[in-house]
N, C-alpha and C positions, 0 to 999 in steps of 0.2 A: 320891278325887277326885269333886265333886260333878260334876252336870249341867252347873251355871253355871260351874265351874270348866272342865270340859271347853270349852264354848261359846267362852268367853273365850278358850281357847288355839288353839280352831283358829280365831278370830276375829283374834287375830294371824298366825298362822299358817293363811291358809287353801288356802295349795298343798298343803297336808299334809292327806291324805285319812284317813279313819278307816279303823283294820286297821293293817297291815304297817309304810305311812309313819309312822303316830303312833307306832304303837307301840315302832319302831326309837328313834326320835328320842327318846321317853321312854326308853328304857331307856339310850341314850347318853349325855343329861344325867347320868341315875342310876345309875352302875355297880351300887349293891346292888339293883338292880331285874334287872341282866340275870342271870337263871337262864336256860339251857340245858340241852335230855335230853341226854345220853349216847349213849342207844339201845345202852346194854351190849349187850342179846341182838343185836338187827341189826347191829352191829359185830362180836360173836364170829361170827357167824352168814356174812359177807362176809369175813371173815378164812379161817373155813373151808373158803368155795364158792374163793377163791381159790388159796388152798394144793392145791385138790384138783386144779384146774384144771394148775395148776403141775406137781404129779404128775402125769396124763395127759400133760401134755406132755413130759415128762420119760422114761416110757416108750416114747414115741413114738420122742424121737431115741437114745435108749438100740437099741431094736430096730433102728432105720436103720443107724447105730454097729456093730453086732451082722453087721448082711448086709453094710455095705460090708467088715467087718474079712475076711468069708469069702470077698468076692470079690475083693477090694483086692490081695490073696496074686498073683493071677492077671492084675492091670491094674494100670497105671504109672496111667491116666488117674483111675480113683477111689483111686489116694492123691494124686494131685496134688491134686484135689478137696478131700480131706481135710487138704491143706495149706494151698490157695490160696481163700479166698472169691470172687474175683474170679473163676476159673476155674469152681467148683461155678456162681455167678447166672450167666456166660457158660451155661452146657452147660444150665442152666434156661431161660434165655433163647432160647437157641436150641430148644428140646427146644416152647416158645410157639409162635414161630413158624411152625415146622413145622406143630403138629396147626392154626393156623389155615389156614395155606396148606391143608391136604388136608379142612377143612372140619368138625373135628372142635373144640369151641370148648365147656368148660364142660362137663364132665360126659360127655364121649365118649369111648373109651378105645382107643389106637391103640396097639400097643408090638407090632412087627413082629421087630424086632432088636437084636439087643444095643444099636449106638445111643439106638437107642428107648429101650432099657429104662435106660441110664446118662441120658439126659436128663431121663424120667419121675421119677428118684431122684431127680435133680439141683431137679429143679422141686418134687419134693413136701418136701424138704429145707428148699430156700428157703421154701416157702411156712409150713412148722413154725417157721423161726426167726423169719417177721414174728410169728405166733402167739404166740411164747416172747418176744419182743421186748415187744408191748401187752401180755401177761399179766405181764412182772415189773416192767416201767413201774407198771402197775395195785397192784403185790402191794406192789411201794416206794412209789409215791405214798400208802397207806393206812396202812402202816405207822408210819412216823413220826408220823401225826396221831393213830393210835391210843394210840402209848407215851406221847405227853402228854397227853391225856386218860386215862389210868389215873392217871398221875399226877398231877394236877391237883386230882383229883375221887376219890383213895383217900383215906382217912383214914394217916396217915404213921407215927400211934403205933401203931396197930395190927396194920401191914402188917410193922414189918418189927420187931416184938417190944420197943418201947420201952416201957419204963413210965414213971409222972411224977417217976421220980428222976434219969431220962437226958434231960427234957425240954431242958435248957439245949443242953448241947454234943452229945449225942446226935441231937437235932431236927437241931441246924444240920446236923449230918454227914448226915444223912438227907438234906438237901433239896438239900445241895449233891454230893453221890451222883446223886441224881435228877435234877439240873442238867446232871450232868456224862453220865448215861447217854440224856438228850435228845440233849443236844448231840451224842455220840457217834452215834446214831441220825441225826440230821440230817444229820450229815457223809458218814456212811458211803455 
């Protein structure tokens, strides 16, 4: 595109600023214009930091798991806990309460007696599953956009061992494979 060519286009167009605006707009008329990175390594790379994330938390409530299972033997109220969600956020919620009433808010650590100590569980518990909650929201919301992007943007003959005597009915089965392992992803 010349100068004058440009001129002229944002001269029709001149709510459309040079940068991002043009450049959208040009590449929307012209689909073989829109190339997009990948960002292969920063996508493996957020995949990872997520997955690990996931582990961590996963140890987490493994361990909690671990101590209610030793004391749970001994207390009706942490297997109810371990029954009833509504019960474990009640004894969290209450377990709140309390250290603000005695003034203790955010980092202060108060665990006098066993109450204490089942409500402390109770709360740090809760607070692991909102944790486990945004991080597998995060780990599914990426995932799906990553599996079509592999696929979108692999080469199909060479990923999954076609040569150019399978191109015909081979290809198709390829992509509708890949169609169908999307779609499976999405759903899931």
């Amino acid at each position: 595109m010349t100068d004058l060519e440009a001129q002229m286009g944002r001269l029709q167009h001149p709510e459309r600023l040079d940068g991002f605006p043009s450049l959208s707009h040009f590449m929307g008329d012209d689909t073989e214009a829109a190339i997009f990175q990948k960002f292969d390594r920063l996508s493996a790379r957020n995949l990872l930091y997520l997955q690990s994330n996931l582990n961590e938390l996963q140890a987490k409530l493994d361990d909690l798991d671990r101590n209610d299972a030793e004391r749970g033997a001994l207390d009706a109220g942490i297997r109810l806990s371990a029954k009833a969600y509504s019960d474990l956020k009640a004894k969290a919620k209450w377990y709140t309460k309390e250290r603000e009433s005695a003034g203790v808010i955010n980092g202060g650590s108060r665990v006098e007696n066993e109450e204490d100590t089942i409500g402390a569980d109770a709360f740090e518990r809760v607070e692991l599953h909102k944790h486990i909650k945004e991080a597998m929201r995060d780990y599914r919301n990426f995932c799906p956009i990553r599996a079509i992007l592999v696929v979108l943007g692999a080469d199909l003959f060479s990923r999954r061992g076609l040569d150019s005597s399978t191109r015909g009915n081979g290809f198709r089965r390829s992509l509708e494979s890949s169609a169908i392992s999307i779609e499976a992803i999405l759903l899931h």
